[in-house]
mmCIF file of the protein (N, C-alpha, C, O) and its ligand, coordinates in Angstrom:
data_MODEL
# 
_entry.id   MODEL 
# 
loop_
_entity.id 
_entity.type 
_entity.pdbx_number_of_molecules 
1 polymer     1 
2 non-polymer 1 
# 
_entity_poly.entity_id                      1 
_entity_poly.type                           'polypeptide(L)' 
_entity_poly.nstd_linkage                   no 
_entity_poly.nstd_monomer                   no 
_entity_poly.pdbx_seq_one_letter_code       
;(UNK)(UNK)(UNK)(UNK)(UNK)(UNK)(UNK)(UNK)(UNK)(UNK)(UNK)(UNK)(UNK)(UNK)(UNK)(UNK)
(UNK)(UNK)(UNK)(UNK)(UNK)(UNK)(UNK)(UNK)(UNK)(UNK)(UNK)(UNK)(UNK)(UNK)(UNK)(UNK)
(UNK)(UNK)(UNK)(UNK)(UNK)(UNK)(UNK)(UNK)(UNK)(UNK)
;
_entity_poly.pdbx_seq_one_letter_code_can   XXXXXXXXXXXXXXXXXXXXXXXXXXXXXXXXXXXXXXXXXX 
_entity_poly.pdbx_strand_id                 A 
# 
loop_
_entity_poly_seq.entity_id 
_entity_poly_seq.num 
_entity_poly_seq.mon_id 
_entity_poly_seq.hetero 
1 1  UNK n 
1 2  UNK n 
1 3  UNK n 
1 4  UNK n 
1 5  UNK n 
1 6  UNK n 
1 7  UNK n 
1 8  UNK n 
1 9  UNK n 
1 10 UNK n 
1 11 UNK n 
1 12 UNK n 
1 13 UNK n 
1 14 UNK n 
1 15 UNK n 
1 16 UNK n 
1 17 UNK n 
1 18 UNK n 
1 19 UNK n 
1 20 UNK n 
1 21 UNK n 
1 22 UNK n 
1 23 UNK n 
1 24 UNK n 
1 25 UNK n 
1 26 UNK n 
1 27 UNK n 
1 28 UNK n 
1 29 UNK n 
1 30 UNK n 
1 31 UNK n 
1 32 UNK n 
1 33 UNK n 
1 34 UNK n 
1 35 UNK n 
1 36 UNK n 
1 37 UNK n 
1 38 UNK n 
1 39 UNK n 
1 40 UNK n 
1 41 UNK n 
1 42 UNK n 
# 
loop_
_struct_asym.id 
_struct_asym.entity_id 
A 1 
B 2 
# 
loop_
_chem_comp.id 
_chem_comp.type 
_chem_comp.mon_nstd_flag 
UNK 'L-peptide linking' . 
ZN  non-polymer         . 
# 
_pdbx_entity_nonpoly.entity_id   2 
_pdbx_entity_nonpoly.name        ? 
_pdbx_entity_nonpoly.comp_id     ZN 
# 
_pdbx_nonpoly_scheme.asym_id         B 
_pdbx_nonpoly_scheme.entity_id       2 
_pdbx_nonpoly_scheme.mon_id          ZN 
_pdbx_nonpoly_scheme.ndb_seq_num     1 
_pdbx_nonpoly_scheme.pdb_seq_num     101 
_pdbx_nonpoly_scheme.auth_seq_num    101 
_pdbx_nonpoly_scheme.pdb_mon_id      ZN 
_pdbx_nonpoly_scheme.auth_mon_id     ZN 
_pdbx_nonpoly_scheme.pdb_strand_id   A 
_pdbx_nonpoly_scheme.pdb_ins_code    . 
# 
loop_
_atom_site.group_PDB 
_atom_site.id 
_atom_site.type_symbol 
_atom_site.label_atom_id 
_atom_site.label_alt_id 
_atom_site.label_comp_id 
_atom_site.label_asym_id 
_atom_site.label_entity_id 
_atom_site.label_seq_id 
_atom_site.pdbx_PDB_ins_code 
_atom_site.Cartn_x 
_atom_site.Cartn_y 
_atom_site.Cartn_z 
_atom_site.occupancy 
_atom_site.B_iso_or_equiv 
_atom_site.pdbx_formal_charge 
_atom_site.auth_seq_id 
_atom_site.auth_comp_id 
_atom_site.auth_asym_id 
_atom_site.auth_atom_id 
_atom_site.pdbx_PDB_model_num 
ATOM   1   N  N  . UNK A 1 1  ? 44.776 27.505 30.337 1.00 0.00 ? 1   UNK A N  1 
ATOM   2   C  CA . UNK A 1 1  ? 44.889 26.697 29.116 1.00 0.00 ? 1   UNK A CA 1 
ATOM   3   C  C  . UNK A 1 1  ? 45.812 25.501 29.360 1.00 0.00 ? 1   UNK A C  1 
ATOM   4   O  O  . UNK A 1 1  ? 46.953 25.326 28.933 1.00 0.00 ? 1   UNK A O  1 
ATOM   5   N  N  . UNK A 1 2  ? 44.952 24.604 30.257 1.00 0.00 ? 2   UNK A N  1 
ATOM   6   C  CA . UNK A 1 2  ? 45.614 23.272 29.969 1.00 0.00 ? 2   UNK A CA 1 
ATOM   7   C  C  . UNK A 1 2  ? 46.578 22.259 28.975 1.00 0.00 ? 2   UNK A C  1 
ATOM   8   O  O  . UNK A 1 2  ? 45.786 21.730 28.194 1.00 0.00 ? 2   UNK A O  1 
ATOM   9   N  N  . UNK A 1 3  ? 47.394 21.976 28.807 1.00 0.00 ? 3   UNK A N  1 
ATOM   10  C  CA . UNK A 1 3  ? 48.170 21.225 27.479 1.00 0.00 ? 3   UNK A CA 1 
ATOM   11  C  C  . UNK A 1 3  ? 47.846 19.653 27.766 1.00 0.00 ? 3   UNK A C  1 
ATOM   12  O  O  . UNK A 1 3  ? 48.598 18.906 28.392 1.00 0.00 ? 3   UNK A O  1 
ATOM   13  N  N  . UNK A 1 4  ? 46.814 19.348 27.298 1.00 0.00 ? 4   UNK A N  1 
ATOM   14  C  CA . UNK A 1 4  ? 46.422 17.633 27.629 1.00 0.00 ? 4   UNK A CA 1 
ATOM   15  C  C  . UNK A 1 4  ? 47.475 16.743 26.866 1.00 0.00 ? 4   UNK A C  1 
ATOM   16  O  O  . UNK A 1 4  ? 47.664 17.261 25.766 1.00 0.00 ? 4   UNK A O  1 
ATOM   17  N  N  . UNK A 1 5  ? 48.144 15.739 27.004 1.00 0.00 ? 5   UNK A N  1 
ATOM   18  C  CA . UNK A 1 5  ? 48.427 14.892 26.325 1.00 0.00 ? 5   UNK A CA 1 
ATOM   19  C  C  . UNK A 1 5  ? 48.140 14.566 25.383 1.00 0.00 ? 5   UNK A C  1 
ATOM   20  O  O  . UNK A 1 5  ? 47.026 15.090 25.394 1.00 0.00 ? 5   UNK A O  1 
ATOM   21  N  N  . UNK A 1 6  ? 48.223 13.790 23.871 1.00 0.00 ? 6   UNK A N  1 
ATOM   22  C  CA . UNK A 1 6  ? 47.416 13.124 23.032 1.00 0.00 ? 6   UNK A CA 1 
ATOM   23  C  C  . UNK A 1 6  ? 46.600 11.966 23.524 1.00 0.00 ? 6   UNK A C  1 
ATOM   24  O  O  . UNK A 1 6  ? 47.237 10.923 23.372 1.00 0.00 ? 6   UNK A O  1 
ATOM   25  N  N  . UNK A 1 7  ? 45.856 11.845 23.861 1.00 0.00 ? 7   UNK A N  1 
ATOM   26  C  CA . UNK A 1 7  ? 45.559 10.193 24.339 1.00 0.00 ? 7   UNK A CA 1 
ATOM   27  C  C  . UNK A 1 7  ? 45.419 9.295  22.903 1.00 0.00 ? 7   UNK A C  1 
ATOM   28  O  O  . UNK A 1 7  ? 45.085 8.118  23.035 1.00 0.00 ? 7   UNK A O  1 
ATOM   29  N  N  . UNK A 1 8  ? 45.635 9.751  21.710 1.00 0.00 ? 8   UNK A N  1 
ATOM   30  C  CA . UNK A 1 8  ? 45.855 9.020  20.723 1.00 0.00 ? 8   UNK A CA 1 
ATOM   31  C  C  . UNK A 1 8  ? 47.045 8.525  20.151 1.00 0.00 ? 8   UNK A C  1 
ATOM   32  O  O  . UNK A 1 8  ? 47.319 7.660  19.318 1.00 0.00 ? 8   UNK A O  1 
ATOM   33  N  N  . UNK A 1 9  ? 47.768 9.459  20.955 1.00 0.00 ? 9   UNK A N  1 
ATOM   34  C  CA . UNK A 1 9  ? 49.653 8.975  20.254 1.00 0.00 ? 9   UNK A CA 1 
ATOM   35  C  C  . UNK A 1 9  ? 50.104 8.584  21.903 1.00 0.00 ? 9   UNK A C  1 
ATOM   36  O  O  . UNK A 1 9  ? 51.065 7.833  22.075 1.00 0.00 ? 9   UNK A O  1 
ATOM   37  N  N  . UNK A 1 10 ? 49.466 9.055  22.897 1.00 0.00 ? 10  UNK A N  1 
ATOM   38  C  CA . UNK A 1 10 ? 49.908 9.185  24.318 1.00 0.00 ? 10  UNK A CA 1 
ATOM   39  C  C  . UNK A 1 10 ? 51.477 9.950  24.683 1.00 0.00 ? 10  UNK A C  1 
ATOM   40  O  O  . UNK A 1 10 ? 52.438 9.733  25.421 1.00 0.00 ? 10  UNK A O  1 
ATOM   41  N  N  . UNK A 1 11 ? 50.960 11.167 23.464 1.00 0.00 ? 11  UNK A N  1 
ATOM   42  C  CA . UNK A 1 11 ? 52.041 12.097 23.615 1.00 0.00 ? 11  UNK A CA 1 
ATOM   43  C  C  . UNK A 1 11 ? 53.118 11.910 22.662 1.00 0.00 ? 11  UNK A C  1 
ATOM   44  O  O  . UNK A 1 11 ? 53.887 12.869 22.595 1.00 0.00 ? 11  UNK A O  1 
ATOM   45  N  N  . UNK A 1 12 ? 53.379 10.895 21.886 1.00 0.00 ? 12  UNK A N  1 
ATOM   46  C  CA . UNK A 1 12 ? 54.399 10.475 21.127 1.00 0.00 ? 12  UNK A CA 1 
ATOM   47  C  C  . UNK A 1 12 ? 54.456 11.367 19.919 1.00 0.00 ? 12  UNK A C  1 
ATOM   48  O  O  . UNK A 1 12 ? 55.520 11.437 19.305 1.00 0.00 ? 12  UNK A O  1 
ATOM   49  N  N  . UNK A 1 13 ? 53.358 12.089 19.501 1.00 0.00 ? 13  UNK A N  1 
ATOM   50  C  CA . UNK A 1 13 ? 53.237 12.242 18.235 1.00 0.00 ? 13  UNK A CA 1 
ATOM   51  C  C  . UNK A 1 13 ? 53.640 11.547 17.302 1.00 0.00 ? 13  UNK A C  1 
ATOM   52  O  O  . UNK A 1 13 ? 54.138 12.015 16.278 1.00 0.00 ? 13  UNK A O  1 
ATOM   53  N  N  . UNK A 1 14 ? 53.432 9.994  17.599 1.00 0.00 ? 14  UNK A N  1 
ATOM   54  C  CA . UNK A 1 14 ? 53.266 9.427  16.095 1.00 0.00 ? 14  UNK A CA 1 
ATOM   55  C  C  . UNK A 1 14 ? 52.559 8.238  16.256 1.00 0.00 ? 14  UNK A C  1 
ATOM   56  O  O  . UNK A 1 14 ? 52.744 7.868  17.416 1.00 0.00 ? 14  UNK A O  1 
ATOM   57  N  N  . UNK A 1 15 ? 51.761 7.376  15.594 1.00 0.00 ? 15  UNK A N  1 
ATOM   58  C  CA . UNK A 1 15 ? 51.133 6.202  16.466 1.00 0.00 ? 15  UNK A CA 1 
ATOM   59  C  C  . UNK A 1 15 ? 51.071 5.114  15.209 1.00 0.00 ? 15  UNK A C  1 
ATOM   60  O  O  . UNK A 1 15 ? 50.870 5.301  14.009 1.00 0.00 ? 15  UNK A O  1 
ATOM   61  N  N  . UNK A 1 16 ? 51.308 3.986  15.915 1.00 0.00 ? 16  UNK A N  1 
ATOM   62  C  CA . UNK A 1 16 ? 51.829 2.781  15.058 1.00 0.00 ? 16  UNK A CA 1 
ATOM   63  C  C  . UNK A 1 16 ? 50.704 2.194  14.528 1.00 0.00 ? 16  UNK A C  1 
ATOM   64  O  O  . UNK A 1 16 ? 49.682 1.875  15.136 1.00 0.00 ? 16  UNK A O  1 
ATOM   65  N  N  . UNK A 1 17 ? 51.099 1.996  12.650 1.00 0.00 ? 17  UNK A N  1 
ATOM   66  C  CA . UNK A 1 17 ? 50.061 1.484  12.285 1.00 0.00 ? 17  UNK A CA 1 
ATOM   67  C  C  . UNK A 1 17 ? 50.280 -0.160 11.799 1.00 0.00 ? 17  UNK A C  1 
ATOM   68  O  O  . UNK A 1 17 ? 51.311 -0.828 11.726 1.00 0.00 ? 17  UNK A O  1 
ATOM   69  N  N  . UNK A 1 18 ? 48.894 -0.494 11.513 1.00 0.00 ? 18  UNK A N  1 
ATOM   70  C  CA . UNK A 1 18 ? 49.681 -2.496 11.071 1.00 0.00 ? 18  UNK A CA 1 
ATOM   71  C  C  . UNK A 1 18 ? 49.990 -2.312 9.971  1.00 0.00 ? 18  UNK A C  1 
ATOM   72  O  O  . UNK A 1 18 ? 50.433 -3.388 9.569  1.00 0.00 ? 18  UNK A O  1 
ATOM   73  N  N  . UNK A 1 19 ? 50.057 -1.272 8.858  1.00 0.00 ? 19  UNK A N  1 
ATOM   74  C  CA . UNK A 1 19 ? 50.664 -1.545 7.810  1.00 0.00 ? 19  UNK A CA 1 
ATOM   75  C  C  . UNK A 1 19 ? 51.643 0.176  7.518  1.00 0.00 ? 19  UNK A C  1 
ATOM   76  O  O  . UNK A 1 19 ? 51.118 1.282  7.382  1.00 0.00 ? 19  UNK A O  1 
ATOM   77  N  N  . UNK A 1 20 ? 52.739 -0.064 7.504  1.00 0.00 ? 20  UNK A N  1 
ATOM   78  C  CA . UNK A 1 20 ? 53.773 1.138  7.508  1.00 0.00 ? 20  UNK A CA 1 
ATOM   79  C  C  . UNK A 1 20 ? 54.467 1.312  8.500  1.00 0.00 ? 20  UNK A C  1 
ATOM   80  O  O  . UNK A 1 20 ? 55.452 2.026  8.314  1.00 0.00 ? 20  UNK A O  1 
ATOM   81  N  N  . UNK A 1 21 ? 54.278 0.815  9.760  1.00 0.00 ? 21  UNK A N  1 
ATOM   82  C  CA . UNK A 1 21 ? 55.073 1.253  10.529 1.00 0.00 ? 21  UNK A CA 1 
ATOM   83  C  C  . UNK A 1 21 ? 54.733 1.716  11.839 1.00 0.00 ? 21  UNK A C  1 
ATOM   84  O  O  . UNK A 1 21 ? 54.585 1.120  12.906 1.00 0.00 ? 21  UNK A O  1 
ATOM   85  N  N  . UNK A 1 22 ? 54.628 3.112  11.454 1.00 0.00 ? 22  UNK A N  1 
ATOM   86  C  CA . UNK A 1 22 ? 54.361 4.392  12.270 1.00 0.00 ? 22  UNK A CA 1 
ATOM   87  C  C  . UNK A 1 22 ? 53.856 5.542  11.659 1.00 0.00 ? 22  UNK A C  1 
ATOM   88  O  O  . UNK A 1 22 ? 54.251 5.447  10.496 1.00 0.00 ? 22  UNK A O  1 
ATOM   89  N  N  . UNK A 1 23 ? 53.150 6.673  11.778 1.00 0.00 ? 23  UNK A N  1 
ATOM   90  C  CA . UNK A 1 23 ? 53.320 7.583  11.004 1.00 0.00 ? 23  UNK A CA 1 
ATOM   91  C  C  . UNK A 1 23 ? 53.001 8.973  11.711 1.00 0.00 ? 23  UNK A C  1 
ATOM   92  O  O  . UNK A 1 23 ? 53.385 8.835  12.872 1.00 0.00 ? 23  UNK A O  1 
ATOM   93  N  N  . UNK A 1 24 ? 52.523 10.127 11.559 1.00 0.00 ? 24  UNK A N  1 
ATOM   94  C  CA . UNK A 1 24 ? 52.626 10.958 12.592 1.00 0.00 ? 24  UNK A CA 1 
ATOM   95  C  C  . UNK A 1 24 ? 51.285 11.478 13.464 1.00 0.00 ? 24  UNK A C  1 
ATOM   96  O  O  . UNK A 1 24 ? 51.248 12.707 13.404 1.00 0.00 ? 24  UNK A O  1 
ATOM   97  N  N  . UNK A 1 25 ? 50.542 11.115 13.993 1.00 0.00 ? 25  UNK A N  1 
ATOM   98  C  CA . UNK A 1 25 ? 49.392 11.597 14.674 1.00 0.00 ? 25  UNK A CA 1 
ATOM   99  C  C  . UNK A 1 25 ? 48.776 12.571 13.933 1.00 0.00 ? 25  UNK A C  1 
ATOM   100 O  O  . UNK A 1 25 ? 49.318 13.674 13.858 1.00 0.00 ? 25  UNK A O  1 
ATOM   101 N  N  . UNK A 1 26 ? 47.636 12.339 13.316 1.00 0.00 ? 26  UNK A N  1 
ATOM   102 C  CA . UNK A 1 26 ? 46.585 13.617 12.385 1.00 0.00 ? 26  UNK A CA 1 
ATOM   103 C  C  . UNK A 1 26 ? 46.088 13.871 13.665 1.00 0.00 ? 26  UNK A C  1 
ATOM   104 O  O  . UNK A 1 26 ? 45.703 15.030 13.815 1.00 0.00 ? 26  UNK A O  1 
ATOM   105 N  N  . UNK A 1 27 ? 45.976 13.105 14.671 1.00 0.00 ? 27  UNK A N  1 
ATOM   106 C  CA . UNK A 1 27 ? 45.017 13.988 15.690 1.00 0.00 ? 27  UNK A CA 1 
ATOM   107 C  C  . UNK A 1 27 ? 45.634 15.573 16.565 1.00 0.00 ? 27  UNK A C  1 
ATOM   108 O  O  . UNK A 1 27 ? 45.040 16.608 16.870 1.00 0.00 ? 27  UNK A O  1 
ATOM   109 N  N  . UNK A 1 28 ? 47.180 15.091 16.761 1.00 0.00 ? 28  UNK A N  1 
ATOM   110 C  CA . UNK A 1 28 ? 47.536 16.182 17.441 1.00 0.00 ? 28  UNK A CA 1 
ATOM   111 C  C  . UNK A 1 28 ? 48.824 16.621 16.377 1.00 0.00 ? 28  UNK A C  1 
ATOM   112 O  O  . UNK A 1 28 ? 49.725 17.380 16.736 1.00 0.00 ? 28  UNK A O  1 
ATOM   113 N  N  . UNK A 1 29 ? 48.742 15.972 14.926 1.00 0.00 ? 29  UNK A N  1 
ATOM   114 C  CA . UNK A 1 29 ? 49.526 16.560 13.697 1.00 0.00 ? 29  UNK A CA 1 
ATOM   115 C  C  . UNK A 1 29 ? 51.176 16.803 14.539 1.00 0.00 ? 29  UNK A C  1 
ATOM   116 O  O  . UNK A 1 29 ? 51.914 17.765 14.321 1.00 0.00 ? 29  UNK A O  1 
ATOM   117 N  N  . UNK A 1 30 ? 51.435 15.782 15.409 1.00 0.00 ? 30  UNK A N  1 
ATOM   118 C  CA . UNK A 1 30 ? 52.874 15.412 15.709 1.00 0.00 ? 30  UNK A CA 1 
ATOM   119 C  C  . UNK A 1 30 ? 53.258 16.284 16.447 1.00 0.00 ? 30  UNK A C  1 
ATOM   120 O  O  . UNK A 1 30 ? 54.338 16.864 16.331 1.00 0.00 ? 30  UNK A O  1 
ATOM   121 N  N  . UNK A 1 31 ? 52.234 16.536 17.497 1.00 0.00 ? 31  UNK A N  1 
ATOM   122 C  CA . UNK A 1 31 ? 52.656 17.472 18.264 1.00 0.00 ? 31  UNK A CA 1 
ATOM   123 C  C  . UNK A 1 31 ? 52.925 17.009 20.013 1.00 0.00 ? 31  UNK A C  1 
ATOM   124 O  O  . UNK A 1 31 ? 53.596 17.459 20.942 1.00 0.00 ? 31  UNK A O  1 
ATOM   125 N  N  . UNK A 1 32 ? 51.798 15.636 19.768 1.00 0.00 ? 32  UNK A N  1 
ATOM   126 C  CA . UNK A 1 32 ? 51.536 15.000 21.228 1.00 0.00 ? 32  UNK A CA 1 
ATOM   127 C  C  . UNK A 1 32 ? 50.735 15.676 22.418 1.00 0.00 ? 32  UNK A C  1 
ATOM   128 O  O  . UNK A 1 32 ? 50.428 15.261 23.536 1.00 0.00 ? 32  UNK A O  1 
ATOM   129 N  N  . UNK A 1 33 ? 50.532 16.771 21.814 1.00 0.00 ? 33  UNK A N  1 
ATOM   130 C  CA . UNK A 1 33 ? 49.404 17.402 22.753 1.00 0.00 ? 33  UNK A CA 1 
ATOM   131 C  C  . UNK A 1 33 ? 47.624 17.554 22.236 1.00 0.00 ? 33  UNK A C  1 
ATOM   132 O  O  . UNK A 1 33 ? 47.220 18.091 21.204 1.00 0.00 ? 33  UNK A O  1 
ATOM   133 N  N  . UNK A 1 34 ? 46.843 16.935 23.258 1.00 0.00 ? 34  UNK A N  1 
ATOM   134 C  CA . UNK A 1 34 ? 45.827 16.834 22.204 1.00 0.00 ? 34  UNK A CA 1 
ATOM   135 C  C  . UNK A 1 34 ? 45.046 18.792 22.174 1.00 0.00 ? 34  UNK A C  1 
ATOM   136 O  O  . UNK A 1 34 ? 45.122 19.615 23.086 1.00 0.00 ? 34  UNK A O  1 
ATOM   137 N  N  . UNK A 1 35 ? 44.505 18.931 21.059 1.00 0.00 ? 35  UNK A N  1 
ATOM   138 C  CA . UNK A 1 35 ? 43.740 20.017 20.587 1.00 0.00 ? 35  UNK A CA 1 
ATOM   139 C  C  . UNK A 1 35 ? 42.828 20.013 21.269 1.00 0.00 ? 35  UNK A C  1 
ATOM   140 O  O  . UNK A 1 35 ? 41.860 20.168 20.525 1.00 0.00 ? 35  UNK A O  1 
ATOM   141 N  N  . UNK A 1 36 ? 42.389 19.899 22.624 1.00 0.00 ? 36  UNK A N  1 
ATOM   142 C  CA . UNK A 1 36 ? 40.589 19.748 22.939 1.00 0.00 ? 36  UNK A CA 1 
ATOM   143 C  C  . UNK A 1 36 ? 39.981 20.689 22.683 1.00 0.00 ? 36  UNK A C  1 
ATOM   144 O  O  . UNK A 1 36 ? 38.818 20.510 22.322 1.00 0.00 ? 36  UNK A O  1 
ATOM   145 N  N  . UNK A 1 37 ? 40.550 22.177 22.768 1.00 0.00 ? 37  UNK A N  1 
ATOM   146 C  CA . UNK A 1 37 ? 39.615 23.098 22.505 1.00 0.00 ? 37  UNK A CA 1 
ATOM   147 C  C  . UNK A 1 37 ? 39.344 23.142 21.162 1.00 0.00 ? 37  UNK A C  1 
ATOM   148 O  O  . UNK A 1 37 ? 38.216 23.373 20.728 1.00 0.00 ? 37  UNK A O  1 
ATOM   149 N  N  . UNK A 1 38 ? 39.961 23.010 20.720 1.00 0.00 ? 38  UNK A N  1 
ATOM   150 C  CA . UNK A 1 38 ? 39.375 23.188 18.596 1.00 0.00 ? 38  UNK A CA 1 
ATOM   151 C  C  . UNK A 1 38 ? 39.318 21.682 18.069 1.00 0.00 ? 38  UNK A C  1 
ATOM   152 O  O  . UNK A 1 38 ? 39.361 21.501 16.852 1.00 0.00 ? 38  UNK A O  1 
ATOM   153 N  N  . UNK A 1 39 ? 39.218 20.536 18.985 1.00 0.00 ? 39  UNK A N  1 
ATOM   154 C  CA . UNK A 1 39 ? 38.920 19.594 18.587 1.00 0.00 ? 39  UNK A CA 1 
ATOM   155 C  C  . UNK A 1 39 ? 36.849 19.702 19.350 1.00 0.00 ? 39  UNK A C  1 
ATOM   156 O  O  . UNK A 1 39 ? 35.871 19.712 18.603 1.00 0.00 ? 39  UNK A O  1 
ATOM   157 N  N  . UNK A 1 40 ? 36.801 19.740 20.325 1.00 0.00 ? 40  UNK A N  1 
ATOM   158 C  CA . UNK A 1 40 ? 35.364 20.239 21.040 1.00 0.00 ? 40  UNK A CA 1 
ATOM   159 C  C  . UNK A 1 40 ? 34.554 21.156 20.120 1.00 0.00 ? 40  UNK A C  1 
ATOM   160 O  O  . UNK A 1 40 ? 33.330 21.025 20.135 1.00 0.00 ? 40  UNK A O  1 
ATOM   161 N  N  . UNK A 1 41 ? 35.077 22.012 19.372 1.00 0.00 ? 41  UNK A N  1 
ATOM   162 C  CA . UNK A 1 41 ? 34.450 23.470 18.815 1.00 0.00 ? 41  UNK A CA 1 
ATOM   163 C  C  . UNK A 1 41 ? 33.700 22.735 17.764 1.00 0.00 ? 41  UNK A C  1 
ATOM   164 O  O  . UNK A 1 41 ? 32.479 22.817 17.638 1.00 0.00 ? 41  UNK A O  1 
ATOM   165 N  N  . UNK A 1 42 ? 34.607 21.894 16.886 1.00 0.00 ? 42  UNK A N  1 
ATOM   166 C  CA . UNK A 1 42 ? 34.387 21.614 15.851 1.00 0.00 ? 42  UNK A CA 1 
ATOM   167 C  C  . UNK A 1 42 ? 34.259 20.391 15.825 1.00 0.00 ? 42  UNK A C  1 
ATOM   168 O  O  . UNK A 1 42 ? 34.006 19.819 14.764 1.00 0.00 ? 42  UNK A O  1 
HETATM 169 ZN ZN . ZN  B 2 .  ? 48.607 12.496 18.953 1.00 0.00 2 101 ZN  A ZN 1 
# 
């Protein structure tokens, strides 16, 4: 069980938006690791 990076926050768990700031990665929910297996499933 691999722990991939986010490639959407690139691990940061949080990714900058043009309006607010920053806020926290829905993809890996601020974790910085991406979900592939239950992101793939579903
Ligand atoms: Zn992320």
């Amino acid at each position: 069980m691999n722990k991939t990076t986010c490639q959407y926050c690139a691990g940061n768990g949080y990714v900058h938006v043009a309006v607010g700031g920053s806020e926290t990665c829905h993809y890996c929910e601020g974790t910085g690791v991406e979900k592939d297996e239950v992101a793939m499933k579903q």
